[in-house]
C-alpha positions in Angstrom: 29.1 -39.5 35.7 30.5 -35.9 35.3 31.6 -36.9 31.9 28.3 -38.2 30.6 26.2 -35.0 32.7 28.6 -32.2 31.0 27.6 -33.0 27.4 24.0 -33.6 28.0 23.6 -30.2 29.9 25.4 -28.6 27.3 22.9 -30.4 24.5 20.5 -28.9 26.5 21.4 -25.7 26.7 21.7 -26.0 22.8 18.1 -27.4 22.6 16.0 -25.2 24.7 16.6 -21.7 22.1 15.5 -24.4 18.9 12.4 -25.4 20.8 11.4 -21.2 22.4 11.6 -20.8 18.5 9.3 -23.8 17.2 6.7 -22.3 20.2 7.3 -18.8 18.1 7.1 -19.2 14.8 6.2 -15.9 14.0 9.8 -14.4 15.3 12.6 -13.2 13.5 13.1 -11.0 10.5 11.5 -11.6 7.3 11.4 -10.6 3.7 8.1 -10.5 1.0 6.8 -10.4 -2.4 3.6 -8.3 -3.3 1.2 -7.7 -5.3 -2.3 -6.4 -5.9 -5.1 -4.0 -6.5 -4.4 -0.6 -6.4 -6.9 2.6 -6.7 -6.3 6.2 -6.1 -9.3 8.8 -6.5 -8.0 11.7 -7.6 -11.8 13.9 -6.8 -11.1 17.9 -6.9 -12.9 20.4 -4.7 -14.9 21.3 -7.5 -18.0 20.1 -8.2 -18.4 17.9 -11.8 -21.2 16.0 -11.3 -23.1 16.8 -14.0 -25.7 14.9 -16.1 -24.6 12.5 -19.2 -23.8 13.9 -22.4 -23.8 17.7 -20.8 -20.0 18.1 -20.4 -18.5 14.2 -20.6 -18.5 11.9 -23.2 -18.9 8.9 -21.0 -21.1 8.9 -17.6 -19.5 11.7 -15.8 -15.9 12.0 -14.5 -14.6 9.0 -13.2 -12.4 10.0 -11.0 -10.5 7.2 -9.5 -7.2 5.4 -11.2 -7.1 1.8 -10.9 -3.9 -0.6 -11.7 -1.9 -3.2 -9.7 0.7 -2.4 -7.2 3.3 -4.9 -6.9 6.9 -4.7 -5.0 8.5 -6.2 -1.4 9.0 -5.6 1.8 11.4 -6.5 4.8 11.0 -6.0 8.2 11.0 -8.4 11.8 8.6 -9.6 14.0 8.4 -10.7 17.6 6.1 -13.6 18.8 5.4 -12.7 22.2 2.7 -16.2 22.3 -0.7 -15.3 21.5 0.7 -12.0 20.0 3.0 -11.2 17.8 4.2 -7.2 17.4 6.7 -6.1 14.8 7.8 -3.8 12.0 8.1 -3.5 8.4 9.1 -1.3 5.3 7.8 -1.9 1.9 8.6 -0.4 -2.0 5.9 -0.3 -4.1 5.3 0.5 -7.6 1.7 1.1 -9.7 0.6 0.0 -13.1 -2.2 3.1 -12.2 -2.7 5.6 -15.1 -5.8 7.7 -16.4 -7.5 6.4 -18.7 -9.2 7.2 -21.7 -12.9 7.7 -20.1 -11.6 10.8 -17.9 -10.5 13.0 -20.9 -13.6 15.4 -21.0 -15.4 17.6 -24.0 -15.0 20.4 -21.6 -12.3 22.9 -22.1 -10.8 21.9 -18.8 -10.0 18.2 -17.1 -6.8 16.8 -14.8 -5.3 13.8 -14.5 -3.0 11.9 -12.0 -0.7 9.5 -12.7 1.0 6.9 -10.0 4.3 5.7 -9.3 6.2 4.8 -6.5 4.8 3.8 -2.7 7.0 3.9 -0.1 5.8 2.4 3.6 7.6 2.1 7.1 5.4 1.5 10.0 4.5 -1.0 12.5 1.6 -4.3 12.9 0.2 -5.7 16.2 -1.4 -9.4 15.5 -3.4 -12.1 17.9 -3.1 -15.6 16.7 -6.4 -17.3 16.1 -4.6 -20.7 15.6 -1.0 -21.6 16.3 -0.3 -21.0 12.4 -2.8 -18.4 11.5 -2.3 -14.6 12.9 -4.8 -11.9 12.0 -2.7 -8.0 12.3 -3.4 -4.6 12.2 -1.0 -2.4 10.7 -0.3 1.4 10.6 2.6 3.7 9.4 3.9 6.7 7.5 3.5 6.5 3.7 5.4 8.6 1.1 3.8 8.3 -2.5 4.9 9.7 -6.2 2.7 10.8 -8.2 2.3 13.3 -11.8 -1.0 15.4 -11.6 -2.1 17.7 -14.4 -4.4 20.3 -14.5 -5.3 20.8 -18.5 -6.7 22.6 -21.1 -8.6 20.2 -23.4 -9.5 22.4 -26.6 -7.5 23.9 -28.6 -9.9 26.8 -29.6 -11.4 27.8 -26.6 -9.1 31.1 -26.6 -6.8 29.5 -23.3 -3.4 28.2 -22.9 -3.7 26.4 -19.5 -1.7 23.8 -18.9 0.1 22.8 -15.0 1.7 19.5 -14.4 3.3 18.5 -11.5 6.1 15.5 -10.4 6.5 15.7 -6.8 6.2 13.3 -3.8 3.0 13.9 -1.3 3.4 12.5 2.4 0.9 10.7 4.6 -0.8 7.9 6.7 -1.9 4.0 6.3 -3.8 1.9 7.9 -4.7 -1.6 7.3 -5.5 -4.8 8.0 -5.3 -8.6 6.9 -4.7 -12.2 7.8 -1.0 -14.3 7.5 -0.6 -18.0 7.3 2.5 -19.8 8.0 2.4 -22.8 5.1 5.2 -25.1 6.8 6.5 -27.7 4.5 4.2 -27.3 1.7 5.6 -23.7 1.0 9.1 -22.3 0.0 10.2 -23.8 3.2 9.8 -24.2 7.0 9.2 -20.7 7.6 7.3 -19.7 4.4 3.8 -18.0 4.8 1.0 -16.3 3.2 -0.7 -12.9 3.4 -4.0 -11.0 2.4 -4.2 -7.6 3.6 -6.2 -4.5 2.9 -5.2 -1.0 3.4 -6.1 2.8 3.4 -3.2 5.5 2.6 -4.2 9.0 3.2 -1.9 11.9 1.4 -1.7 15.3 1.2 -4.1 17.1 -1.6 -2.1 18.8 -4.3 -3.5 22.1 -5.0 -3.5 24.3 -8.4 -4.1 27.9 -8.9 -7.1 27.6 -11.4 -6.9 30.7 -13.7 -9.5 29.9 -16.1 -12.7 29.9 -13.1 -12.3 33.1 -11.1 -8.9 32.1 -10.2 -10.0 29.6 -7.6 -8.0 26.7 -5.8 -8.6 23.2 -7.0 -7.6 20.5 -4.9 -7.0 17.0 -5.9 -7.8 14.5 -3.1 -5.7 11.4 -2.7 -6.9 8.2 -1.2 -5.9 5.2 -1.9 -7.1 1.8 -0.9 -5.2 -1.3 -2.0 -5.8 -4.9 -1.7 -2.6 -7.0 -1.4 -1.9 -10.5 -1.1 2.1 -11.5 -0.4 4.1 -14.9 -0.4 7.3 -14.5 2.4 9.8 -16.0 4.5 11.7 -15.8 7.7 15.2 -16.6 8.4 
């Protein structure tokens, strides 16, 4: 009896972790692929909303940058049942450049320029069905970025020209929805994610020496809206 009772405890043993994981699916570390879109408006403390065909050659200033953000993140999760808490880090780059429509008949305009996102926080999700787990999410963000301040004619008697290459700090906040795909996906542990975010940096500040030497700040916030493909191991 002791014979045949020795193995079958010890199968057991070796079953019970295989099925706390199948109740958990959401556990273990995991790595993902992203991409989406991206926009950062880049408004200054001064005021430019002035009337067509006064100062701009288009509508007004359109000051946002739009592009797609695309990189991967890593991080673990824990599925604690109807929760599931974890953290994450993600790189990011941007497509996101100024365009054509911002460059203004006035002999001043800036510009700003994205490039890469960094991300390390942490998420807190309820699962609304055994497969499907809505999150909140919330972090420190570090972004790169080239802002210019510019003089745009050539005869207006100035030479004012700043440009700036620097990283900014700040916040995110977000949101979104993950789907575990099972068998129809990369694999057993494959899943799906939407997710939309805020990231709050720093303003970047120039000395403007053409207007009465005031400050002009350039305001950065970005909202994003990223849909990811990953997988657990």
């Amino acid at each position: 009896m002791i014979k045949y009772l020795v193995p079958a405890l010890m199968a057991g043993c070796i079953a019970m972790p295989a099925a706390a994981q199948d109740d958990r699916p959401f556990t273990g570390p995991k790595a993902e692929v992203l991409v989406g879109y991206d926009t950062l408006r880049s408004g200054s403390s001064t005021d430019l909303d002035v009337a067509d065909g006064d100062l701009f050659d288009n509508d007004g200033p359109d000051e946002s940058i739009d592009g797609v953000a695309y990189g991967f993140a890593l991080g673990y999760d824990y599925d604690l049942g109807s929760a599931v808490i974890g953290i994450e880090g993600e790189f990011m780059e941007s497509t996101g450049e100024q365009g054509s429509d911002e460059i203004i008949s006035a002999p001043f305009g800036y510009r700003v320029d994205l490039s890469r996102d960094i991300y390390i926080g942490a998420r807190i999700g309820y699962k609304v069905t055994p497969s499907t787990l809505l999150y909140a999410k919330g972090g420190y963000s570090s972004t790169r970025i080239e802002a210019a301040f510019e003089d745009q004619l050539a005869t207006d008697g100035f030479d004012f020209n700043l440009t700036r290459d620097e990283s900014v700090d700040g916040f995110r906040v977000g949101a979104g929805v993950e789907h575990l795909l099972g068998d129809v996906g990369l694999g057993a542990n494959s899943y799906v994610k939407l997710e939309y975010r805020f990231s709050k940096y720093d303003d970047l500040s120039f000395d403007d020496e053409i207007f009465a030497n005031n400050t002009v700040d350039i305001d950065l916030d970005r909202h994003q809206v990223i849909a990811g493909i990953g997988i657990r191991f």
